[in-house]
N, C-alpha and C positions, 0 to 999 in steps of 0.2 A: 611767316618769317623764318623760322626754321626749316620749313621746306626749301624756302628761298636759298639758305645759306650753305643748306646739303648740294645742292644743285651748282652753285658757284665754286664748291671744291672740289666737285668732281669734274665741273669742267677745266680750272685750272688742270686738277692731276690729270687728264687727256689729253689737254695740248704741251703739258710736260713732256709728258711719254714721246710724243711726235713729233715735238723738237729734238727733244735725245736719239732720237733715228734718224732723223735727216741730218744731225752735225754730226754722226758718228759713220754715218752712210754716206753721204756726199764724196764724190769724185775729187780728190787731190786738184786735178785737174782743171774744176768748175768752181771759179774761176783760177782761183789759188787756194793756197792752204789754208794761211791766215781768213781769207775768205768765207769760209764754212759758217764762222757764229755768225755773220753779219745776214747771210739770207736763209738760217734757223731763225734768227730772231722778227726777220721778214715775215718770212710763214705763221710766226707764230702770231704776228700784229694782223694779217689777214687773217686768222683761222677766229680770233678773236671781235674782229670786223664783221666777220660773218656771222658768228654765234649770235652776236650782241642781238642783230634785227629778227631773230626768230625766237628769243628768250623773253618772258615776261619782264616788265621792270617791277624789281622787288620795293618790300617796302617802305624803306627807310633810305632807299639813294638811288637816285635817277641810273637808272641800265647807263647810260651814255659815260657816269660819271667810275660806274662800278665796272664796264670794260674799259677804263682806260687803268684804273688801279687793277685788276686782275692780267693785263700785258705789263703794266709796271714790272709787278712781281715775277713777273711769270721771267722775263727778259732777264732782271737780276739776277734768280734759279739757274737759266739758261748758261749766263755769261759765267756765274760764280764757279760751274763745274767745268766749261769746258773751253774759256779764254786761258790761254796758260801766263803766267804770270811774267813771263820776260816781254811780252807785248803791252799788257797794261801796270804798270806798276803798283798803281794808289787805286785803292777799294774806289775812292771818289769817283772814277770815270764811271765806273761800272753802276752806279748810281745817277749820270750822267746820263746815260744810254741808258737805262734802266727807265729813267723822266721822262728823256724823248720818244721813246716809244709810247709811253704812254699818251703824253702829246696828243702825238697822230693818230692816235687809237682814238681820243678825246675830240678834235676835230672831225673824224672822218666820222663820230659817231654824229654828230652833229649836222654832215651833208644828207647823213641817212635821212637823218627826220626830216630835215625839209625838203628831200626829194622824195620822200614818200607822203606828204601833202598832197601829189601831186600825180603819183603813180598808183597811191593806197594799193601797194604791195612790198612788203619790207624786205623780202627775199630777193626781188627784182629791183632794187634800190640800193641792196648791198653790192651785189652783184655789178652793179652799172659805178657804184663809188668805188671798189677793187679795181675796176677794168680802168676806171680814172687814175687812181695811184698804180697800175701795174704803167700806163703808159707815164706818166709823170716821172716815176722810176728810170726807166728807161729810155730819158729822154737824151743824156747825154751816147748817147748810143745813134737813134733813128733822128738826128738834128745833124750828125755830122756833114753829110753832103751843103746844110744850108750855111755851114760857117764860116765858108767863103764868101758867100754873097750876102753878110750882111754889112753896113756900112764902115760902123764903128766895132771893130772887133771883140775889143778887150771887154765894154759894155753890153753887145752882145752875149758873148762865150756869158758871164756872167750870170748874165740873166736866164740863160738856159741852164747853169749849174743851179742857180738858186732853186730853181720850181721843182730840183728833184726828189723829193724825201731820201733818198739815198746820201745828198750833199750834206742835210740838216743832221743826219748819225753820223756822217764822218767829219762834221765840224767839232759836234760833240765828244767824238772817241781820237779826235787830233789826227787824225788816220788819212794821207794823199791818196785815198782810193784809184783816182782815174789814172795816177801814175803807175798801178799795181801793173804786173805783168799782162797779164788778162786785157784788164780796158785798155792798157797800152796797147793792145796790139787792134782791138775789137772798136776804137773810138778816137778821135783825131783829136781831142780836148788832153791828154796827155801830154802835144809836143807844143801848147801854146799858151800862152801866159793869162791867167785866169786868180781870182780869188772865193775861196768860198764863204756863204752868206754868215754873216755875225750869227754865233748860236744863241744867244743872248734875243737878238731881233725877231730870228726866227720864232723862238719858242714863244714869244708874244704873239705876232702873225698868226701861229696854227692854233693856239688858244685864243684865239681874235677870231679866229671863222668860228672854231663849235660855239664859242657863247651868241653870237652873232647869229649865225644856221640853228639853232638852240631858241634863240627869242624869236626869230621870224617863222620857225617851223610852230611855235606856243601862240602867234599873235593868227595865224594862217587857219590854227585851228579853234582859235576862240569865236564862236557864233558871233554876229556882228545885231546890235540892238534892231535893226529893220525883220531879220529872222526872227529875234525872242519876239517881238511883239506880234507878227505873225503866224506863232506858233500859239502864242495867247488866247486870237482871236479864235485862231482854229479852234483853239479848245475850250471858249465858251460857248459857240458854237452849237446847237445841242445838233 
């Protein structure tokens, strides 16, 4: 347990460290200013995505449950030093965004195990659930061409902002991302009338999948009585 516990603040204090370089480092430019904490705190929900499927779960709280409180924290840290305070006013958001990251971090742990049911490689499950949230992210980006031809406009655009995880932070931190300078220029969802998903809704939904991906990845692995009993025989068996 103590080893355990040595281990989880030293991983916290690492992806500290590398979020304080990438928000301190980051290009003005990429995509804007304000910009910078939203994909430090990105990096730091992957880098924690990642860590999760190649770390033991300790003893006393399921890995799945302790990477999403260790991005909790970790995002609060992040935001607390380097959001300047004319953009967020009230501690509250910052504890908002602080939640929702952890969320995702909470679901996403959750796609791991029950894809690695099925790949029994956790590294290669992580890996394949990042490349699913990197493209989900940037979906309001590679959909643009499709947003003309879909029928119903407004219900479409919608649906494509919903599925971003990018949509469900900036529901949270109240922030019209797609209208920033950047995606305004990078994505056609800035010049059309659009809503983003209830963050309330959402955060049910993505704590709807890990518990959900969670029981089915526990039921997937539970030997089924036709096994035990053939395992029985085997071993009376002489």
């Amino acid at each position: 347990m103590r080893r355990s516990g040595i281990k989880t603040v030293w991983y916290l204090l690492w992806i500290l460290a590398g979020s304080e370089l990438l928000a301190t480092t980051l290009p003005m430019a990429l995509p804007e200013g304000e910009c910078r904490w939203l994909l430090a705190t990105l990096c730091l929900t992957s880098a924690l995505v990642l860590l999760y499927s190649r770390g033991s779960e300790p003893p006393l709280a399921p890995g799945q449950l302790q990477s999403a409180l260790l991005a909790g924290l970790g995002v609060l840290a992040v935001l607390t030093w380097h959001l300047p305070v004319t953009y967020i006013a009230t501690h509250s958001l910052h504890f908002q965004l602080a939640l929702g990251v952890g969320i995702l971090v909470f679901s996403a742990g959750g796609l791991i195990q029950l894809l690695t049911r099925f790949t029994d490689d956790p590294p290669f499950s992580s890996w394949m659930i990042f490349c699913l949230a990197v493209l989900l992210a940037s979906a309001p980006l590679w959909t643009g061409p499709a947003v003309d031809l879909i029928p119903s406009p407004l219900w479409g655009t919608n649906l494509i902002i919903a599925f971003s995880p990018l949509s469900y932070l900036a529901s949270l931190a109240e922030w019209d991302y797609l209208r920033g300078e950047w995606f305004y220029r990078h994505s056609p969802f800035g010049g059309l009338r659009y809503e983003y998903p209830s963050a309330a809704i959402a955060s049910i939904v993505y704590v709807g999948i890990g518990l959900v991906s969670r029981y089915l990845a526990n039921l997937l692995n539970r030997p089924s009585a036709t096994t035990d009993a053939r395992a029985g025989i085997s071993q009376a068996t002489p």
